[in-house]
LOVO-189011 format. One record per residue (C-alpha): residue number from 1; residue in one letter; x negated, y, z negated. Coordinates in nm, 2 decimals. Example, Ala and Ser with C-alpha at 12.3 -4.5 7.8 and 13.67 -1.06 7.14 Angstrom:
BEGIN
+-----+------+--------+--------+--------+
! seq ! type !      x !      y !      z !
+-----+------+--------+--------+--------+
!   1 !    a !  -1.23 !  -0.45 !  -0.78 !
!   2 !    s !  -1.37 !  -0.11 !  -0.71 !
+-----+------+--------+--------+--------+
//
This chain:
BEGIN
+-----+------+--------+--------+--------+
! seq ! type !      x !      y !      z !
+-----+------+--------+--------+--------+
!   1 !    x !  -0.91 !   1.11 !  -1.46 !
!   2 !    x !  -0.95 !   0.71 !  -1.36 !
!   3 !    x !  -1.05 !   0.62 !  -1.71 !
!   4 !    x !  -0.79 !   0.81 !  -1.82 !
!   5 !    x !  -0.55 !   0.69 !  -1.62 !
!   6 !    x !  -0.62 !   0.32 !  -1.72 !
!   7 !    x !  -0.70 !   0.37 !  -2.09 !
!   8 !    x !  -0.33 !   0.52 !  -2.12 !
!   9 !    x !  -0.20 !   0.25 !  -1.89 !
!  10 !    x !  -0.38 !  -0.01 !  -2.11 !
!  11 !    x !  -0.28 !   0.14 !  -2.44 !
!  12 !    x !   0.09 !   0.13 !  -2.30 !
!  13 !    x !   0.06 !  -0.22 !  -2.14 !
!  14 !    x !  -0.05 !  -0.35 !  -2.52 !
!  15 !    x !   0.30 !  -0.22 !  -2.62 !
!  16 !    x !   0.50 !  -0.31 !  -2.38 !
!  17 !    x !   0.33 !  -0.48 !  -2.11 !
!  18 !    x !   0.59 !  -0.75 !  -1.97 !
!  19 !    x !   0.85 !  -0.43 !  -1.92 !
!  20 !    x !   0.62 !  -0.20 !  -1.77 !
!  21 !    x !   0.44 !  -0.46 !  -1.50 !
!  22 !    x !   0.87 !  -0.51 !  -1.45 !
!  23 !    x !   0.92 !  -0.16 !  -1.37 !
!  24 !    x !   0.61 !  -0.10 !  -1.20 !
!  25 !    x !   0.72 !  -0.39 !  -0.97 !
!  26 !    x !   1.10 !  -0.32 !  -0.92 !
!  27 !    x !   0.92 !   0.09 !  -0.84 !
!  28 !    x !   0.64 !   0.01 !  -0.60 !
!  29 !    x !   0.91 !  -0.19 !  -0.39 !
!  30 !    x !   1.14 !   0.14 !  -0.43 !
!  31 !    x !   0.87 !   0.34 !  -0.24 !
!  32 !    x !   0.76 !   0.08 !  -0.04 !
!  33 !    x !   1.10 !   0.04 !   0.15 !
!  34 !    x !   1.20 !   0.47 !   0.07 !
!  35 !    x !   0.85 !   0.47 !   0.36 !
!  36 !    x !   0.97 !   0.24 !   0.61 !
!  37 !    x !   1.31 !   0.43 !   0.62 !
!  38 !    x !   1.14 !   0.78 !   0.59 !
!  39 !    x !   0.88 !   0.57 !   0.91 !
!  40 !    x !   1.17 !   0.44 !   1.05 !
!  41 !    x !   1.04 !   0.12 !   1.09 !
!  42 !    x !   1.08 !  -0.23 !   0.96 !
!  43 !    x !   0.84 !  -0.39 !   0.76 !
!  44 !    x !   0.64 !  -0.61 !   0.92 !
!  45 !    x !   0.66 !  -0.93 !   0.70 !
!  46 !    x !   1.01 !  -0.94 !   0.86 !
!  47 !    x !   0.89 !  -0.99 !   1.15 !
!  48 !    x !   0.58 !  -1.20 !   1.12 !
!  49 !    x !   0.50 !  -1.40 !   0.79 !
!  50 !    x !   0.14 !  -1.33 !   0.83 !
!  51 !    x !   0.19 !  -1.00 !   0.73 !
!  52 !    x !   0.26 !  -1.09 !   0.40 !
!  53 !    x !  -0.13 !  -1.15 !   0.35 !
!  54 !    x !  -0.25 !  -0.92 !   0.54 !
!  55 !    x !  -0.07 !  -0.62 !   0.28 !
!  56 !    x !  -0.31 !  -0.70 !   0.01 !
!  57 !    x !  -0.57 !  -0.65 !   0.19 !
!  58 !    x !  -0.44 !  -0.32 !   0.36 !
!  59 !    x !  -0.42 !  -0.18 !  -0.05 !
!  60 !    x !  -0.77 !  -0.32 !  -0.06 !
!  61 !    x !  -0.91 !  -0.16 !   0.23 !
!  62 !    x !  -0.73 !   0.18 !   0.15 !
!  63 !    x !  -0.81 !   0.20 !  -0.18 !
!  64 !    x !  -1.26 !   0.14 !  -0.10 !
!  65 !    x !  -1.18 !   0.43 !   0.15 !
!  66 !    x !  -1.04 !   0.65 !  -0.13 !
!  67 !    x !  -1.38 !   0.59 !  -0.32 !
!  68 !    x !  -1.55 !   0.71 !   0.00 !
!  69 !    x !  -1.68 !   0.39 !   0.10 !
!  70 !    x !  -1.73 !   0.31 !   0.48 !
!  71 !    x !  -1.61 !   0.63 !   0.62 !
!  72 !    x !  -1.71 !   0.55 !   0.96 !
!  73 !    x !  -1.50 !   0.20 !   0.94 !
!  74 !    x !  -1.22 !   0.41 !   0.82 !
!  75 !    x !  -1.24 !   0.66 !   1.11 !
!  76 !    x !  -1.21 !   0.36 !   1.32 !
!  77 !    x !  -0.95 !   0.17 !   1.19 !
!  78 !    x !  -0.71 !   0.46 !   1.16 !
!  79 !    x !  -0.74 !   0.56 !   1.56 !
!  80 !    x !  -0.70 !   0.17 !   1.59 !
!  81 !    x !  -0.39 !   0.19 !   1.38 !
!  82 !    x !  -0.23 !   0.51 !   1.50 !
!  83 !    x !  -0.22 !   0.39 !   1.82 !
!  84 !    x !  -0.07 !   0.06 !   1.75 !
!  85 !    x !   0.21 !   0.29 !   1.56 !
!  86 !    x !   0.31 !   0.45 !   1.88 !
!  87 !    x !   0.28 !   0.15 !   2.06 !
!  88 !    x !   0.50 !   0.00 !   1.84 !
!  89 !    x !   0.78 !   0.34 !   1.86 !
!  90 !    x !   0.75 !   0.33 !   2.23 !
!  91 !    x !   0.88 !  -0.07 !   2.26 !
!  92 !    x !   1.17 !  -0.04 !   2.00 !
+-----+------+--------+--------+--------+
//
């Protein structure tokens, strides 16, 4: 389903690649800010600039647990991060 998935997105991106990476931009941010209202937080880049770097390599991280790398890292980092969420609910 992958190679699917990219062999279409390539054939398309040949066609019309500066209008879809546009409107795969202007839609990622749609959903990215649709979640922090539907989290009901802000995002964090607003509050700290560092964040902004540290997003990339959240989708990095996310995406090598998908493929079922480092499941035991992933276990760990989600208690870790579940807990700063409610830490983070309880202050506001």
């Amino acid at each position: 389903i992958v190679l699917m998935l990219a062999t279409a997105f390539y054939c398309l991106s040949q066609a019309w690649g500066g209008q879809l990476a546009l409107w795969g931009f202007i839609v990622g941010w749609v959903i990215q800010f649709w979640g922090h209202v539907k989290e009901k937080a802000r995002p964090a880049f607003l509050t700290d600039i560092k964040q902004t770097l540290i997003g990339p390599l959240f989708l990095v991280a996310e995406c090598y647990f998908l493929l079922g790398f480092r499941q035991d890292l992933e276990k760990d980092v989600s208690v870790l991060a579940v807990s700063k969420r409610k830490a983070l609910r309880f202050d506001q």
